[in-house]
C-alpha positions in Angstrom: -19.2 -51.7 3.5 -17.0 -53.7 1.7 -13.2 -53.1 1.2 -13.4 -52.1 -2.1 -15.4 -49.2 -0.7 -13.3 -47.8 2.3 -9.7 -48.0 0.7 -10.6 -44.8 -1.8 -12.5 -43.3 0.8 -9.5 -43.8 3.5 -7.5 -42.0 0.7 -9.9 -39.4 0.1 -9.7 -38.7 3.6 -5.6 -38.8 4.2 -5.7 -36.2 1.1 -7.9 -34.0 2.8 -6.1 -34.1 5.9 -3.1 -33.7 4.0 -4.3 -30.9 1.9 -5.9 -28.9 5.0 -2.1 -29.4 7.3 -0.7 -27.8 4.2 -3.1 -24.6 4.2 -2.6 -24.4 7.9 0.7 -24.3 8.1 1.0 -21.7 5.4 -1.1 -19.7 7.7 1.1 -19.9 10.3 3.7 -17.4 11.2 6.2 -19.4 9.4 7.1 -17.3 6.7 5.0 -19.4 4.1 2.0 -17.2 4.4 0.2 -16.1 1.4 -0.3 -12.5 2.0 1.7 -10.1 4.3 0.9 -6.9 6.0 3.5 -4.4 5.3 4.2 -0.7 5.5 5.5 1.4 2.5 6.7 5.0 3.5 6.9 6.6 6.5 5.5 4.2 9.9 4.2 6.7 11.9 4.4 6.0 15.6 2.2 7.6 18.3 5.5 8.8 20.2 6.9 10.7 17.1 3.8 12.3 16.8 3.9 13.0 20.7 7.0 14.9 20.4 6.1 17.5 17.4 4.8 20.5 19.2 4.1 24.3 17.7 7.2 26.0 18.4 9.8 23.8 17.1 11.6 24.0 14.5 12.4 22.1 11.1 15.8 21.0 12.0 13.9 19.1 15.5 11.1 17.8 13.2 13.8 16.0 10.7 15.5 14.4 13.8 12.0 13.2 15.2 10.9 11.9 11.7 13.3 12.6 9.1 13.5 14.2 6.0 9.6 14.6 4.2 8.2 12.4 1.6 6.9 15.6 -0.2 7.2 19.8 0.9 4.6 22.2 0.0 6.4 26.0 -0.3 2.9 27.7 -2.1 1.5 29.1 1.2 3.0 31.6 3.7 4.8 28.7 5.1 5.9 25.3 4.2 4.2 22.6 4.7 5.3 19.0 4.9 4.0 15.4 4.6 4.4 12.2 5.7 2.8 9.5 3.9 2.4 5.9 5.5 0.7 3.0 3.6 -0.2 -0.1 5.1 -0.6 -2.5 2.1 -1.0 -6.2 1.9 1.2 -8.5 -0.7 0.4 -11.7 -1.9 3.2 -14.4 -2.4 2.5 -13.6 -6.0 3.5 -10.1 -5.6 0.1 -8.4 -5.9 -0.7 -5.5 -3.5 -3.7 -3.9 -2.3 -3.6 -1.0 0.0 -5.6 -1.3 3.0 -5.2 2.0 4.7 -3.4 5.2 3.9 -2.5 7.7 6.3 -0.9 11.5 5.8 0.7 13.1 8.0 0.9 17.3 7.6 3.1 19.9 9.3 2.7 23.4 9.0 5.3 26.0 9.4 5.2 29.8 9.8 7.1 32.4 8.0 9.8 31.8 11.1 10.0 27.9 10.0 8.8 26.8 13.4 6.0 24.3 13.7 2.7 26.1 13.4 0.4 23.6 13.4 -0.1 19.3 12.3 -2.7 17.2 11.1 -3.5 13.5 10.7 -5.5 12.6 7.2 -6.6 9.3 6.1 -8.9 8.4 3.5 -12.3 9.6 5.4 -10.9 13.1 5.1 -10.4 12.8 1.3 -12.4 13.0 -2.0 -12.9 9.6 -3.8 -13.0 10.4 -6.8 -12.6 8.7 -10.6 -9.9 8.2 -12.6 -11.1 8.3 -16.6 -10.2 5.3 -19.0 -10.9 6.6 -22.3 -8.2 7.4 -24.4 -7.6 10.0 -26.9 -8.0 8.9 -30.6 -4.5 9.7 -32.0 -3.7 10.5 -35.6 -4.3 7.1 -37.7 -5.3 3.5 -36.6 -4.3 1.3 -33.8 -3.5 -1.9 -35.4 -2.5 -5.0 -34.4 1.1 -6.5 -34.9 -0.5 -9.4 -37.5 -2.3 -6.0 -39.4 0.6 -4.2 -39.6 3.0 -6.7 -40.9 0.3 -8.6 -43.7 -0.4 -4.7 -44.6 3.7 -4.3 -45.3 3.4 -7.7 -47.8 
Protein backbone atom coordinates (compact mmCIF):
# COMPACT_ATOMS: atom_id res chain seq x y z
CA UNK A 1 0.00 0.00 0.00
CA UNK A 2 1.16 3.20 -0.61
CA UNK A 3 1.02 6.24 1.76
CA UNK A 4 -1.56 7.90 0.12
CA UNK A 5 -3.62 4.84 1.05
CA UNK A 6 -2.98 4.26 4.86
CA UNK A 7 -3.08 8.02 6.08
CA UNK A 8 -7.20 8.16 5.58
CA UNK A 9 -7.41 4.75 6.58
CA UNK A 10 -5.15 5.46 9.94
CA UNK A 11 -7.84 8.29 10.32
CA UNK A 12 -10.66 6.30 9.71
CA UNK A 13 -9.54 4.11 12.30
CA UNK A 14 -8.51 6.86 15.19
CA UNK A 15 -12.27 8.08 14.51
CA UNK A 16 -13.56 4.89 15.20
CA UNK A 17 -11.65 4.36 18.16
CA UNK A 18 -12.49 7.70 19.15
CA UNK A 19 -16.17 7.42 18.42
CA UNK A 20 -16.53 3.82 20.24
CA UNK A 21 -14.34 5.41 23.79
CA UNK A 22 -17.08 8.06 23.58
CA UNK A 23 -20.19 5.48 23.57
CA UNK A 24 -18.36 3.49 26.20
CA UNK A 25 -17.85 5.88 28.51
CA UNK A 26 -21.43 7.18 28.29
CA UNK A 27 -22.23 3.75 29.29
CA UNK A 28 -20.42 3.84 32.20
CA UNK A 29 -21.71 4.61 35.59
CA UNK A 30 -20.46 8.13 35.14
CA UNK A 31 -23.50 9.93 35.06
CA UNK A 32 -23.41 10.42 31.17
CA UNK A 33 -25.56 7.46 30.49
CA UNK A 34 -28.30 7.66 28.03
CA UNK A 35 -31.09 6.18 29.75
CA UNK A 36 -31.64 5.68 33.62
CA UNK A 37 -33.64 3.29 35.69
CA UNK A 38 -35.71 5.15 38.05
CA UNK A 39 -38.68 4.62 40.37
CA UNK A 40 -41.77 7.01 40.42
CA UNK A 41 -44.13 6.46 43.53
CA UNK A 42 -43.98 4.39 46.16
CA UNK A 43 -40.38 1.86 46.23
CA UNK A 44 -41.74 -1.00 47.76
CA UNK A 45 -39.16 -2.92 49.84
CA UNK A 46 -39.53 -6.59 50.80
CA UNK A 47 -39.09 -5.56 54.64
CA UNK A 48 -42.07 -3.04 54.59
CA UNK A 49 -43.98 -5.58 53.13
CA UNK A 50 -42.67 -8.02 55.95
CA UNK A 51 -43.91 -5.96 58.55
CA UNK A 52 -47.81 -5.47 57.49
CA UNK A 53 -49.62 -8.16 59.12
CA UNK A 54 -53.75 -8.66 59.63
CA UNK A 55 -54.34 -7.12 62.82
CA UNK A 56 -52.73 -3.89 62.67
CA UNK A 57 -53.97 -1.02 62.31
CA UNK A 58 -53.97 2.20 59.86
CA UNK A 59 -52.05 4.39 62.08
CA UNK A 60 -48.91 1.25 62.03
CA UNK A 61 -49.38 0.94 58.25
CA UNK A 62 -48.71 4.88 57.55
CA UNK A 63 -45.61 4.66 59.82
CA UNK A 64 -44.37 1.40 57.80
CA UNK A 65 -45.21 2.98 54.45
CA UNK A 66 -46.69 6.24 54.71
CA UNK A 67 -49.65 7.93 53.69
CA UNK A 68 -51.44 6.00 50.33
CA UNK A 69 -51.15 7.06 46.85
CA UNK A 70 -55.00 6.47 46.42
CA UNK A 71 -57.97 5.06 49.28
CA UNK A 72 -60.85 3.03 48.20
CA UNK A 73 -63.95 3.67 50.99
CA UNK A 74 -66.80 1.81 48.44
CA UNK A 75 -66.53 -1.62 50.26
CA UNK A 76 -67.18 -2.60 53.97
CA UNK A 77 -63.76 -1.43 54.49
CA UNK A 78 -61.09 0.74 53.05
CA UNK A 79 -58.80 -0.25 50.94
CA UNK A 80 -55.50 1.36 50.05
CA UNK A 81 -52.83 1.31 47.37
CA UNK A 82 -49.47 1.73 46.74
CA UNK A 83 -48.37 2.25 43.34
CA UNK A 84 -44.52 1.75 42.40
CA UNK A 85 -43.28 2.28 38.77
CA UNK A 86 -39.99 1.41 37.59
CA UNK A 87 -39.58 3.57 34.37
CA UNK A 88 -36.61 4.28 32.26
CA UNK A 89 -35.65 7.94 31.03
CA UNK A 90 -33.72 8.85 28.21
CA UNK A 91 -31.15 11.88 28.41
CA UNK A 92 -33.81 13.38 26.16
CA UNK A 93 -36.40 13.07 28.71
CA UNK A 94 -38.50 10.32 27.16
CA UNK A 95 -39.87 7.60 29.47
CA UNK A 96 -41.12 4.19 29.09
CA UNK A 97 -42.41 2.20 31.95
CA UNK A 98 -40.94 -1.12 32.36
CA UNK A 99 -42.83 -2.55 35.19
CA UNK A 100 -45.68 -1.45 37.34
CA UNK A 101 -46.43 -2.87 40.62
CA UNK A 102 -49.63 -2.17 43.08
CA UNK A 103 -49.63 -2.71 46.28
CA UNK A 104 -53.43 -3.25 48.11
CA UNK A 105 -54.36 -3.24 51.82
CA UNK A 106 -57.54 -4.14 52.98
CA UNK A 107 -59.20 -3.04 56.12
CA UNK A 108 -62.22 -4.25 58.10
CA UNK A 109 -65.02 -2.32 59.49
CA UNK A 110 -62.53 -2.00 62.82
CA UNK A 111 -59.77 -0.33 60.48
CA UNK A 112 -57.32 -3.03 61.22
CA UNK A 113 -55.51 -4.79 58.37
CA UNK A 114 -57.66 -7.47 56.97
CA UNK A 115 -55.82 -8.68 54.30
CA UNK A 116 -52.80 -7.36 51.31
CA UNK A 117 -52.05 -8.14 47.92
CA UNK A 118 -49.20 -7.64 45.38
CA UNK A 119 -50.54 -6.80 41.56
CA UNK A 120 -48.47 -6.13 38.60
CA UNK A 121 -49.37 -6.15 35.16
CA UNK A 122 -49.94 -10.09 34.65
CA UNK A 123 -52.90 -9.70 37.10
CA UNK A 124 -54.43 -6.92 34.95
CA UNK A 125 -56.65 -6.47 31.78
CA UNK A 126 -54.75 -4.89 28.77
CA UNK A 127 -56.96 -3.35 27.19
CA UNK A 128 -57.32 -0.31 24.40
CA UNK A 129 -57.51 3.10 24.62
CA UNK A 130 -59.81 4.59 21.59
CA UNK A 131 -58.39 7.42 19.26
CA UNK A 132 -61.26 8.63 17.44
CA UNK A 133 -62.59 11.81 18.22
CA UNK A 134 -65.97 13.16 18.36
CA UNK A 135 -66.91 15.37 15.30
CA UNK A 136 -67.80 18.72 17.05
CA UNK A 137 -70.23 21.37 15.77
CA UNK A 138 -68.41 22.91 12.50
CA UNK A 139 -65.00 22.38 10.85
CA UNK A 140 -61.53 21.87 12.09
CA UNK A 141 -59.53 24.23 10.09
CA UNK A 142 -56.24 25.08 9.84
CA UNK A 143 -54.71 28.48 11.20
CA UNK A 144 -53.79 29.48 7.24
CA UNK A 145 -57.91 28.52 6.51
CA UNK A 146 -59.10 30.43 9.04
CA UNK A 147 -57.25 33.66 8.65
CA UNK A 148 -57.52 33.73 4.36
CA UNK A 149 -61.31 32.86 5.20
CA UNK A 150 -61.48 36.27 7.57
CA UNK A 151 -59.87 38.41 4.29
Amino acid sequence: MSQRQIVPLLRATAAAGLLALTVAGCSMGSGLALSTSKVQGYALSQDALAQIRPGQSQDLVVVVLGSPQTVNAFAEGDAWYYVETKVDQTAFGLTSVKERTVLAIYFDKNKKVADKALYSAKDGKVFTIEGRKTPSYGEDKSFIASLIESI
